[in-house]
C-alpha positions as CSV (number, residue, x, y, z in Angstrom):
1,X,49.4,23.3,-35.8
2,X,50.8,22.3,-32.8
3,X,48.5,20.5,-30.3
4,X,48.6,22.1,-26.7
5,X,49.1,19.8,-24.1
6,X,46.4,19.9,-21.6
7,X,48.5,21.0,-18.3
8,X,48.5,24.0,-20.6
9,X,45.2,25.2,-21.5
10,X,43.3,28.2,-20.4
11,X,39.7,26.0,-20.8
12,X,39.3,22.6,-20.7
13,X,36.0,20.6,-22.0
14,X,34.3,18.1,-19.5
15,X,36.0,15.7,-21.2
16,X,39.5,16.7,-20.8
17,X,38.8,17.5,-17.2
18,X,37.8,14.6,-17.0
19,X,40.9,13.0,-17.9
20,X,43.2,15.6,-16.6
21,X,41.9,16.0,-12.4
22,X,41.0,11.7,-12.6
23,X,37.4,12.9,-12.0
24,X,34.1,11.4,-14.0
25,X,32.5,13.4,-16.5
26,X,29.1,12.8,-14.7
27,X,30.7,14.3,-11.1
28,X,32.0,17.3,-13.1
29,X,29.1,18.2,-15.1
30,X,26.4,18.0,-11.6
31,X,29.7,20.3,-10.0
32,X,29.3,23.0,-12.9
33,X,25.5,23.0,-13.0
34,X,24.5,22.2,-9.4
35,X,28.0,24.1,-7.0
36,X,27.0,27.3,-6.1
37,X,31.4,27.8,-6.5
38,X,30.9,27.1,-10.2
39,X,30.7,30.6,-11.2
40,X,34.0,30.9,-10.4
41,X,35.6,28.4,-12.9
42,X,32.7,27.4,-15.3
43,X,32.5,29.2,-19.0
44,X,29.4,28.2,-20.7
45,X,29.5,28.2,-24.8
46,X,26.5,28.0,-26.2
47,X,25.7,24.0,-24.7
48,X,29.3,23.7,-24.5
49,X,30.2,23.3,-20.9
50,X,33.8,24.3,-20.2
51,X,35.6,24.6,-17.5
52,X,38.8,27.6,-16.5
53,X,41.3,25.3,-15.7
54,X,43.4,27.3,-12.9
55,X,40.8,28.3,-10.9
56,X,39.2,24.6,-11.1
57,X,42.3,23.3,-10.0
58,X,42.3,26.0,-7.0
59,X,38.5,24.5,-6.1
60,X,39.4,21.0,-6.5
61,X,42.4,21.7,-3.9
62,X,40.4,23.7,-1.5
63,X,37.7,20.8,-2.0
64,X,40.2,18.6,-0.7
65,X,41.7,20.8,2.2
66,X,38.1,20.9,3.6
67,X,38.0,17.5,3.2
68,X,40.4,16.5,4.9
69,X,39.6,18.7,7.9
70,X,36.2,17.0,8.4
71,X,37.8,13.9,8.4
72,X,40.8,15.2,11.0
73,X,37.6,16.4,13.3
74,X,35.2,13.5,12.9
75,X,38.5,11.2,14.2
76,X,38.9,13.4,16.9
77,X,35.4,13.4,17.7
78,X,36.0,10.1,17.5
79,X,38.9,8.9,19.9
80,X,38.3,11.4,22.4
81,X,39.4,10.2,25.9
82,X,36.0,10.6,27.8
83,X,35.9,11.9,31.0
């Protein structure tokens, strides 16, 4: 049997999330029991935790969007010409 590479899975374990987004297993097992969003791409099996890869990947880049924005406003905020 032929092993599928991970960029292909449907679910991925905590570990290989881990590995695959360059995230610590600690930060994604507090996102899928503690985010409110986790619903979304979390699939619980038995005490296996594991996560839908696609729509994890959508979070993760919506995550970062968001992000991002705060940090655009906050230096605007910021360097504001008073006055």
């Amino acid at each position: 049997m032929d092993k599928c590479r991970i960029s292909e899975k449907f679910l991925l374990t905590i570990k290989e999330a881990a590995a695959y987004f360059n995230v610590g297993e600690k930060r994604l097992r507090f996102l899928a029991t503690n985010d409110e969003e986790a619903k979304g791409y979390v699939y619980m099996n038995g005490d296996r935790t594991l996560l839908i890869r696609e729509k994890f990947e959508e979070y993760f880049i919506n995550a970062a969007a968001e992000n991002r924005n705060k940090d655009k406003r906050k230096e605007s905020k910021l360097y504001a010409p008073e006055g």
